[in-house]
C-alpha positions in Angstrom: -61.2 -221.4 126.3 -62.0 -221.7 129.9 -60.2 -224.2 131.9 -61.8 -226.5 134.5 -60.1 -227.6 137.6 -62.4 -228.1 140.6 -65.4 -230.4 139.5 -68.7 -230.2 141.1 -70.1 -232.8 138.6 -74.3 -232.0 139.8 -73.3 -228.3 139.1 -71.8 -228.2 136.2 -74.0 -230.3 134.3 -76.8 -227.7 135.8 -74.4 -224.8 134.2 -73.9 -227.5 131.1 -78.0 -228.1 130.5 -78.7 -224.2 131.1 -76.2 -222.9 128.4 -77.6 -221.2 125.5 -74.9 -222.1 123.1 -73.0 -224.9 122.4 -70.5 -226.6 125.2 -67.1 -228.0 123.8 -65.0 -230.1 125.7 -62.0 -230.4 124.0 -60.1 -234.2 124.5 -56.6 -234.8 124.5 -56.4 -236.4 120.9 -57.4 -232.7 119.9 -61.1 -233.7 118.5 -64.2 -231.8 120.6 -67.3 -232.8 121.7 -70.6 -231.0 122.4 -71.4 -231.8 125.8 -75.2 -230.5 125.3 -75.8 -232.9 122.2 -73.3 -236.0 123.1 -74.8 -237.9 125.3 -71.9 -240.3 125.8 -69.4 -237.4 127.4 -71.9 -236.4 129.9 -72.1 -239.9 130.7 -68.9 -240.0 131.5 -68.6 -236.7 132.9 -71.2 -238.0 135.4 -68.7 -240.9 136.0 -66.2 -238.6 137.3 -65.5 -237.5 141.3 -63.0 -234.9 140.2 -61.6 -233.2 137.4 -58.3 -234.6 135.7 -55.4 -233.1 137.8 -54.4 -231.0 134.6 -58.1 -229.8 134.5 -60.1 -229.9 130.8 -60.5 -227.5 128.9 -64.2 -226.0 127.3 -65.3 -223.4 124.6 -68.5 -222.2 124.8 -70.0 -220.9 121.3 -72.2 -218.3 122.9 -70.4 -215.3 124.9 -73.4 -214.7 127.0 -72.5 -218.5 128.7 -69.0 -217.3 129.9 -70.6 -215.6 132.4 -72.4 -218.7 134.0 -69.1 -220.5 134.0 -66.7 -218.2 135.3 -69.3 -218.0 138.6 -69.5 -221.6 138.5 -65.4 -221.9 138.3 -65.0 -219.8 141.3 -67.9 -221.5 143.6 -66.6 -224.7 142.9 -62.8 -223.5 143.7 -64.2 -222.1 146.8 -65.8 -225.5 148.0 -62.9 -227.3 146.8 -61.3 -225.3 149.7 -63.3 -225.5 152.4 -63.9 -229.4 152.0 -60.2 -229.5 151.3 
């Protein structure tokens, strides 16, 4: 599970569309959605300036798509920084 606490919501969608597997976002209430087939949670995503201050949480279904996150998790921290 990867945890995501500085949102860059044009990126991550970017890392979101090019995924190979599926992309969970698991909600509070404990139910997931697949944010590459559920149109409604990218909506809202895309809604979004930041990321809760607790973060979200996300499970990707194919390992090869860790990768793409992990760079995107520290790019995004980085930025966070400098704008911050």
């Amino acid at each position: 599970m990867l945890r995501i606490e500085y949102f860059d919501k044009d990126r991550f969608m970017r890392q979101v569309s090019a995924s190979r597997g599926s992309v969970l976002l698991h909600l509070d209430n404990g139910k997931t959605c697949d944010l590459k087939q559920d149109a409604t949670a990218r909506s809202m995503l895309q809604m979004m300036d930041t990321a809760p201050k607790k973060g979200f949480d996300l499970t990707v279904t194919d390992p090869a798509d860790v990768t793409g996150f992990l760079r995107y998790m520290l790019e995004a921290g980085r930025m966070d920084r400098v704008a911050g």
